[in-house]
Steps between C-alpha positions, in 0.01 A plus 500: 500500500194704478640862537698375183181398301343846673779734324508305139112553521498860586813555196431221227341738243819744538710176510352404139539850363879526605527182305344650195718826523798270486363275170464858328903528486597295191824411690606221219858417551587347182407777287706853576268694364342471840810554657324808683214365589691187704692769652155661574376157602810463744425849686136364569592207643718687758241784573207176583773324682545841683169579573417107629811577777838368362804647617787593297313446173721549167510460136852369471639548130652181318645505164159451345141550697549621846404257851239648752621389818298564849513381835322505870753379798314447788744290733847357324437177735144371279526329179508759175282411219617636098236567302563511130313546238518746157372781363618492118191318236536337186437652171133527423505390188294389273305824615179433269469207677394692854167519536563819683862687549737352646637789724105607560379257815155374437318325762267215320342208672695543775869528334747715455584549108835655471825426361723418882154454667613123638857525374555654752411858616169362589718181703767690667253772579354310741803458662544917550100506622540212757777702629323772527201306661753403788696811545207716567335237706829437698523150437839425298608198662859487286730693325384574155745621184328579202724459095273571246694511174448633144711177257284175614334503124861512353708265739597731774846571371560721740361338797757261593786811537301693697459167758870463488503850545254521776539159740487672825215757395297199368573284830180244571375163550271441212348669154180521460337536140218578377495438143322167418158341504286289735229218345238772543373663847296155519752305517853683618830374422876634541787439250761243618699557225578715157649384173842649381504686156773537249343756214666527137499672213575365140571626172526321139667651204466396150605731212638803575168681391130439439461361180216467226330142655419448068844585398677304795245295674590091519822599420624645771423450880216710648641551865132511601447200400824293689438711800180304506601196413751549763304610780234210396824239570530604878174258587507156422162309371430435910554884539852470696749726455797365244781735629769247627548497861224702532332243768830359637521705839095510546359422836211214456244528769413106657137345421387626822629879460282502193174335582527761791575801206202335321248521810484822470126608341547575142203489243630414142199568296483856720846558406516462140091709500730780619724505290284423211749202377336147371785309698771526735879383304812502703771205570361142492426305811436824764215669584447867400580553909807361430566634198504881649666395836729263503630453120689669295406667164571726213314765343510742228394823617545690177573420181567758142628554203440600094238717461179517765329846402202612337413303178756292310870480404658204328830497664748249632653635820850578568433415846258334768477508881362353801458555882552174670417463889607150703322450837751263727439269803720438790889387400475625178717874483431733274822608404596124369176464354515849228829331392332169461236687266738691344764247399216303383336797284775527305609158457160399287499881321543346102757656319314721280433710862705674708356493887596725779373388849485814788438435851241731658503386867382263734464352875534197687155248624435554880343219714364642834570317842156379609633449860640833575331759775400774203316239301303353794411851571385586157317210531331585853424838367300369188351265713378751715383720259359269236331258748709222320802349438695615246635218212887502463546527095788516261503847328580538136591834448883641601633768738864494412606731809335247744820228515753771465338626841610152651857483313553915609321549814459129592098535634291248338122668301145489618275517172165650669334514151123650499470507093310308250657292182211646350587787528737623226781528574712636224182539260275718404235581760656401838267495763560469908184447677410746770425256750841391418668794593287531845548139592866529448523806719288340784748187472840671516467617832412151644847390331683770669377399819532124480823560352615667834311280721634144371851647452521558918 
């Protein structure tokens, strides 16, 4: 509709400096030492949410980071539409790795650098602005409810009480997210699905102190050393995973399901330039498409131990520990597979060690239904916006909260993502790109209104 393109045109630079007003809050969840600034974070959230026309806007307080909730009824009879997205980042570090800081916005070549730039102020931003766009144009076509919350980065503890909590006030016939990727704005694509995610924590004790590594080394075992030896056991020589059962419940996709995945346009040598790697590695027979969609994995996402500062110490460590994160496909539940890991941590832990295995949290893997009224009008609204088609493809990243919205509040997700994978996510120097951000709040209108129309 043009008066919408009209009142984005006349607003977009004071849409993009809202934005970077909101990337200035360090709200990082998993640190509390920026407890006040989520809180901070939180009460920002509701005042934009305010100002864009919500009714009944709240920061509702949950045993950990509070829940911004928001809503516009226009007529009980239409469909309702719940936006979700989050407000809480991800540590910044390494910091000397930012080319600029992380809670300073830069604008460079036409991105966003900031830590929460795509994941997912900048994402679920759009979401407030399109709002906006069709509240003071007069054009909501549905009921809109907003639940921005402030745990996504540490597994939404406290999400799933406050739906059980809150099944009336949440009432509707479909989430939409925004808090994935596309191809690029070339080529636009929406998520069909999202991998599960069971994330652990290890620890390996030797002696009961750091010894003298001249006095007591090859004598005794340096729990450094098993960890890694332990951790290098979980792949086999074809890079599968070795935990028993680990496979048993997965969900194999038929020839045809995956030369469709693989027709999707993905340049190899491109991929591996940006990333500055030599090769791609990952589990034999798949593609790297198939690798991050529709496989499972296992990756150690932090490993330490002994002595790492300046200079040198010759020590043998008392102890050694690692961060372990397993993405999951459909049939596979988190829940059965930490004990799978764990039992099998500790059953090939030598004697000379001691291992303690912690669960950290986790979600279940998400397919979406293709067939269903929200996704057809996701994928109208791209198509309208975009000039194109948008490719279905299998996401490879986890939202935890988005089956315990089916299993709680039994509405099925839309995943309307407008990011990059090259963007960062989770690294140093996460970028959104500006024309992102604007085509994602001309699009979410169009959803909105297809949404309503095809529902009739």
């Amino acid at each position: 509709m043009q008066v919408w393109k009209d009142y984005q045109a006349q607003h977009q630079d004071r849409f993009l400096e809202e934005l970077l007003e909101l990337l200035r809050i360090p709200s990082v969840s998993a640190d509390s030492r920026f407890n006040g600034d989520v809180q901070k974070c939180a009460e920002a959230v509701k005042q934009r949410l305010q100002e864009a026309g919500a009714d009944n806007v709240e920061v509702c307080p949950t045993a950990g980071h509070p829940i911004v909730y928001g809503e516009k009824i226009i007529d009980p009879s239409l469909p309702t539409v719940l936006v979700y997205g989050h407000y809480d980042v991800q540590p910044a570090d390494p910091l000397e790795l930012w080319h600029s800081g992380p809670f300073e916005p830069v604008i460079k070549d036409g991105n966003i650098y900031a830590r929460g730039s795509a994941d997912d102020k900048g994402q679920f931003y759009m979401h407030v602005k399109a709002f906006e766009t069709m509240h003071k144009t007069n054009t909501i076509p549905c009921n809109i409810k907003f639940m921005i919350e402030g745990e996504e980065e540490v597994g939404s503890a406290n999400l799933g009480i406050f739906l059980e909590q809150n099944k009336e006030k949440l009432k509707a016939d479909v989430v939409l997210i925004s808090d994935t990727s596309m191809i690029s704005l070339e080529t636009p694509s929406i998520d069909t699905g999202l991998r599960g995610l069971s994330y652990m924590e290890v620890e390996v004790t030797g002696p009961n102190r750091d010894l003298h590594s001249g006095v007591y080394g090859g004598a005794v075992a340096n729990p450094a050393t098993i960890l890694a030896k332990m951790i290098a056991s979980l792949h086999d020589e074809n890079n599968h995973i070795t935990i028993p059962g680990f496979y048993d419940k997965v969900q194999e996709l038929t020839a045809e399901e995956r030369a469709a995945l693989n027709s999707a346009p993905f340049d190899e040598e491109e991929y591996k330039k940006d990333l500055g790697i030599n090769d791609v590695w990952g589990e034999k027979g798949y593609s790297t498409i198939e690798r991050t969609g529709i496989r499972p994995t296992l990756e150690v996402n932090g490993i330490w131990g002994g002595y790492t500062g300046e200079g040198s110490k010759t020590v043998l460590p008392s102890k050694a520990f690692a961060k372990i994160s397993m993405r999951l496909v459909p049939n596979q539940d988190w829940h059965e597979i930490s004990d799978l890991f764990a039992k099998h941590f500790e059953a090939i832990a030598p004697k000379s060690v001691t291992v303690k295995v912690n669960k950290h949290h986790g979600g279940s893997p998400y397919v979406t239904p293709t067939d269903s009224v929200a996704y057809k009008a996701a994928h109208k609204a791209i198509s309208a916006t975009f000039g194109k088609e948008p490719i279905p493809v299998r996401g490879g990243g986890s939202i935890p909260i988005v089956a315990l919205f089916e299993k709680t509040l039994g509405l099925k997700t839309v995943l309307m993502g407008f990011g990059l994978d090259s963007d960062n996510l989770h690294s140093p120097n996460e970028k959104y790109g500006v024309a992102n951000y604007y085509k994602g709040i001309e699009t979410i209108p169009y959803f909105h209104q297809y949404f309503a129309e095809m529902s009739k």
